[in-house]
C-alpha positions in Angstrom: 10.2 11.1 18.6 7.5 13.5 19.7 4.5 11.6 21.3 1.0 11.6 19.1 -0.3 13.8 21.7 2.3 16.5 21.3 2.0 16.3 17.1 -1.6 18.3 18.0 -0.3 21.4 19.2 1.8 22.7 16.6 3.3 25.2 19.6 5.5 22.3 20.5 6.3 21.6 17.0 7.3 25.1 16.1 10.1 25.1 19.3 12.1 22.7 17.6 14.5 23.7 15.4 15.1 23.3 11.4 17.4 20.1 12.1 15.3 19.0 14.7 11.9 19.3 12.5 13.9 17.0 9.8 15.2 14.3 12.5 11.4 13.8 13.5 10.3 14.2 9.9 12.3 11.1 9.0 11.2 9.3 12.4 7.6 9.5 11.8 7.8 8.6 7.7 9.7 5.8 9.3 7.2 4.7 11.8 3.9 5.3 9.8 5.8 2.8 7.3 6.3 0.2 10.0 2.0 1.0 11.4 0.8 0.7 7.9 2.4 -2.6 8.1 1.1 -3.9 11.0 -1.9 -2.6 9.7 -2.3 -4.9 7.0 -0.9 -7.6 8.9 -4.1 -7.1 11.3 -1.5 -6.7 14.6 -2.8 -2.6 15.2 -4.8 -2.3 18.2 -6.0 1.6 17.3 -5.5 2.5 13.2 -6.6 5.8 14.1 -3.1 6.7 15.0 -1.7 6.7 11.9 -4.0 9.6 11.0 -2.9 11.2 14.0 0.8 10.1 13.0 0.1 11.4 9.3 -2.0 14.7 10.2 1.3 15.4 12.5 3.8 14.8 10.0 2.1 17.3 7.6 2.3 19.9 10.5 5.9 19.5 10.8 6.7 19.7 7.0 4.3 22.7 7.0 6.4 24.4 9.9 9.8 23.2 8.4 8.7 25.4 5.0 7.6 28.2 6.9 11.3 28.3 9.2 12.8 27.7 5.5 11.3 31.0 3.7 11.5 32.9 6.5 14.4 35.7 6.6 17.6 34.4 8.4 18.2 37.7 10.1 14.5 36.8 12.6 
């Protein structure tokens, strides 16, 4: 899974490719399921990461359309 860090720079994001945009898509809608847990269970140290988690998952889905429209010839 790409580190929180890494989700900010959507240059990393856009080197992966279509199946590897899906593979983290799926890893982070798992793992903000398992912090919004822990969130509600009071064990999260820093709940601003899920927005981070969140904001990065958007970028990636936003990306994934983009590689999907595009022309397959570029």
């Amino acid at each position: 899974m790409i580190k929180p860090a890494e989700l900010k720079k959507s240059a990393k994001v856009r080197d992966l490719t279509v199946e590897e945009l899906k593979g983290e898509s799926r890893e982070i809608t798992e793992h903000l399921m398992k912090l919004r847990f822990q969130l509600a269970s009071g064990q999260i140290e820093n709940p601003s990461v899920i927005r981070v988690y969140r904001r990065g998952l958007a970028r990636i889905k936003t990306i994934l359309a983009e590689k999907q429209r595009a022309p397959q010839g570029s």
